[in-house]
N, C-alpha and C positions, 0 to 999 in steps of 0.2 A: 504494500500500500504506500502510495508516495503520502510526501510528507506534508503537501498541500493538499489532499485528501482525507486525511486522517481528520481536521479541524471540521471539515464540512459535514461528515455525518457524524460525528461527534452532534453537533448542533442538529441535526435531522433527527437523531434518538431522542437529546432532549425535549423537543418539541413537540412528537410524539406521546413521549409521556406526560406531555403536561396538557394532550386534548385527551390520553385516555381516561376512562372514566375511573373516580375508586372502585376497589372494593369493598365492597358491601359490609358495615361491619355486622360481625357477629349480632345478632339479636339477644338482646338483656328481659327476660320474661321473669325479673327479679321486682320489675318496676310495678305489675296490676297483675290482677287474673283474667281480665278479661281483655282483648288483644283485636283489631281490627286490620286484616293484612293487604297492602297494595302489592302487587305482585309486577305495577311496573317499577317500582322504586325497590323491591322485594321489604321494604319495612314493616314494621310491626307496629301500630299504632296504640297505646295502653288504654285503655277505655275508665271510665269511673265502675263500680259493682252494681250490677242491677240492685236496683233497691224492692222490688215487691217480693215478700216471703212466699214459699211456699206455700203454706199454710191458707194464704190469702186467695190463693186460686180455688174458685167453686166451683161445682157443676162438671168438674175434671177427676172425680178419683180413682174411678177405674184407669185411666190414664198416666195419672201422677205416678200410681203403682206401680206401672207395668213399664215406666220408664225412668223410676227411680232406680228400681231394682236393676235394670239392664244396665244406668250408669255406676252402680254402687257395686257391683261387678268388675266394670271395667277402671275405676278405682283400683278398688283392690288387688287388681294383676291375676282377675279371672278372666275363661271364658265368657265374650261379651258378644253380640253383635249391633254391626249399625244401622241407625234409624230414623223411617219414612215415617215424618209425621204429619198424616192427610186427611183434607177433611175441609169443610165451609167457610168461609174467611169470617176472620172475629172472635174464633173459638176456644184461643190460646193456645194455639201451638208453639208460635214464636216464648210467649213469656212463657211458658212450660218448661222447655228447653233449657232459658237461662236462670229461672228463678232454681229448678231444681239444681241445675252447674251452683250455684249457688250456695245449697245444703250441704252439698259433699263435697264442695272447695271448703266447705268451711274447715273440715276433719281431714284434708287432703290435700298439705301446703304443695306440691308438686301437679298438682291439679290446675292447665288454664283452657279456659276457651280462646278461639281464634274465630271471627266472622270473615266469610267470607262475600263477597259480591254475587247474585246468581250470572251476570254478565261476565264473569274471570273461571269459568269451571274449568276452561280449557289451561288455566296455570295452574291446577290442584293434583295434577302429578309431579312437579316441580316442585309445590310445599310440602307432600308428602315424604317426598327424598328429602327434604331437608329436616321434617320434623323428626324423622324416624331415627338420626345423628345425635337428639335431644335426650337428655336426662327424665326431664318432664314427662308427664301424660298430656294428652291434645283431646279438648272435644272440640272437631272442626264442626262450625253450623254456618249452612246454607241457608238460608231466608226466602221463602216462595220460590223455588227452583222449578225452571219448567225448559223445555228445549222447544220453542219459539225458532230457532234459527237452521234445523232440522237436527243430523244427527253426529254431527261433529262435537258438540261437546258434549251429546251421551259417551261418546267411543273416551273421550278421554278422561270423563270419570270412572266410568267402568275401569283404562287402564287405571286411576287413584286408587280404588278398590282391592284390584286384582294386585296391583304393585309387582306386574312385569312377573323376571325371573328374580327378584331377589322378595316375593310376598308380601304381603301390606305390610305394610308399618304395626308392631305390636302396640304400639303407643299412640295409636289415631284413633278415636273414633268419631265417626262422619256423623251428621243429623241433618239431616236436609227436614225443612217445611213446604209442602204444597196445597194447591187446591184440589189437585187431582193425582190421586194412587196412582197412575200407571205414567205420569209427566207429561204427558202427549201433547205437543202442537197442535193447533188448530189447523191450519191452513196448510197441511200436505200436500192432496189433493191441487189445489190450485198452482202452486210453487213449483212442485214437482213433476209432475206426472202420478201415475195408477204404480207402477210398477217401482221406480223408486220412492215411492209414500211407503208402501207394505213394506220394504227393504227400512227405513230408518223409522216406521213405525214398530217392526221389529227390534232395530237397536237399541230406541229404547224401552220396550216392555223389558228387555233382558237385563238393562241396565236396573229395575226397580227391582227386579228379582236378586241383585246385591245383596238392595239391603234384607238384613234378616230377623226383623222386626217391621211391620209394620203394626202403626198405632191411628185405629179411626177416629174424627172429629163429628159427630153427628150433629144434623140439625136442633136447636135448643127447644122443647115443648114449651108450653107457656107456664107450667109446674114448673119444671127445672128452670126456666128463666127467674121466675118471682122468688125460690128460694135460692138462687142466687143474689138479689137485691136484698133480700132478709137477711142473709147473712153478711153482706158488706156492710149493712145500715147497722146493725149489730156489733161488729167488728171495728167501726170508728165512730158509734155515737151519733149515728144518725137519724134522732126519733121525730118520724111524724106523725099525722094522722093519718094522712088518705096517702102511704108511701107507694100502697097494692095498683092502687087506680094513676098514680102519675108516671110510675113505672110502665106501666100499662100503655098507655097514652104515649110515653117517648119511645115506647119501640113501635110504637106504629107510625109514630114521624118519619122514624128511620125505615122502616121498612121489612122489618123482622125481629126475632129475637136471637142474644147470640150473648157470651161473656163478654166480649167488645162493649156494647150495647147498652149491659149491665151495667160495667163500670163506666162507661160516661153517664151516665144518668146516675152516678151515687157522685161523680167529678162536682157534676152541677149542682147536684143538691148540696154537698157540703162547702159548694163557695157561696151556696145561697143561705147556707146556716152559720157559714166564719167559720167551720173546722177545717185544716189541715189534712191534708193526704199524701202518703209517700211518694206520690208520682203527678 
């Protein structure tokens, strides 16, 4: 190399390195339990702890149970599987998920969630290699997941699931929420054609068969809605007279009954009465 070359990419490597990007630092999940992850920046964003108890969710116990138990398992460094939880929107799926992460972070300092975007599924084999490198336990949640876009980011959570040849991650477990058990697109048919709609309508029913749990959200009757308002009005001091008949009346504003439902009509009554709510 002459010796007026040598100066020249000397200064071409520098300058290089200083448009490549860093490295990523290692993630600190020292900071919250509860963790929000961009997966273009690959960070991890700390969240504050859901604040609604357990305890607080009505109208849900067959459900609390059946997915307490599946996480207090996978705690503990049992046999676990992961889980679809589907069902009518408003029903508490979503706060199920975190209120329960909740209960057993409490008894289980190595215990965090990570939320994921349902528009990023196609990066969730990406965070699984990385979670699986991790000390901790992961409950990943997906939030109304659905594949809208066809079957491209079924395949690639199925491969999160499957976790290639080297196996899921013992230390992951997935919870997706949807409106619909089997995740299905609307709009196949038009998008597609006949023949590739069946083909990624296939990919993903097979992708829902993953998970190995799943947990139904049913319609709310008007019983189970009203002794869910009885019990929240109970629960924070909510006493009126006609609480049956205004309840009554706001979920026909809205257009149904549902836990959603419930608790904004206990929201409003107790900013109408000056009490306080944890949310």
């Amino acid at each position: 190399m002459s010796a007026e070359l040598a100066p020249l990419l000397d200064r071409i490597a520098q300058a290089l390195e200083r448009l490549a990007p860093p490295a990523p630092a290692a993630p600190d999940f020292s900071e919250a339990r509860l963790f929000r992850h961009d997966p273009g920046t690959g960070a991890f964003h700390p969240a504050p702890d859901y604040p609604l108890p357990l305890a607080a969710l009505l109208g849900v116990d067959r459900q609390k149970r059946t997915f307490l138990t599946n996480l207090q398992r996978f705690a503990g460094g049992l046999p676990y599987n992961h889980v679809l939880l589907w069902g009518v929107r408003g029903t508490g799926k979503s706060s199920l998920a975190k209120a329960a992460f909740m209960d057993v972070a409490a008894e289980a300092a190595d215990l965090k969630l990570v939320e994921v975007d349902r528009d990023q599924v196609t990066a969730l084999p990406a965070l699984f290699d990385l979670l699986r490198t991790r000390e901790e336990r992961f409950v990943v949640l997906c939030d109304d997941l659905s594949f809208e876009e066809g079957a491209a980011a079924a395949k690639a959570l199925k491969s999160a699931l499957e976790g290639g040849v080297s196996g899921p991650p013992a230390n992951v477990l997935f919870v997706a929420t949807s409106n619909r058990r089997h995740l299905m697109p609307r709009t196949h048919a038009e998008d597609r054609g006949l023949v590739a709609a069946a083909e990624d309508a296939e990919e993903e029913v097979s992708v829902s068969d993953r998970f190995g749990l799943w947990i139904g959200f049913p319609p709310m009757d008007q019983a189970t809605y009203l002794d869910v308002v009885h019990g929240y009005a109970e629960r924070y001091g909510l006493i009126v007279a006609d609480l049956e008949r205004r309840a009554l009346q706001w979920a026909q504003l809205r257009g149904g009954r549902s836990g959603r439902v419930a608790w904004q009509f206990i929201r409003d009554l107790a900013a109408e009465l000056g009490k306080p709510l944890p949310l």
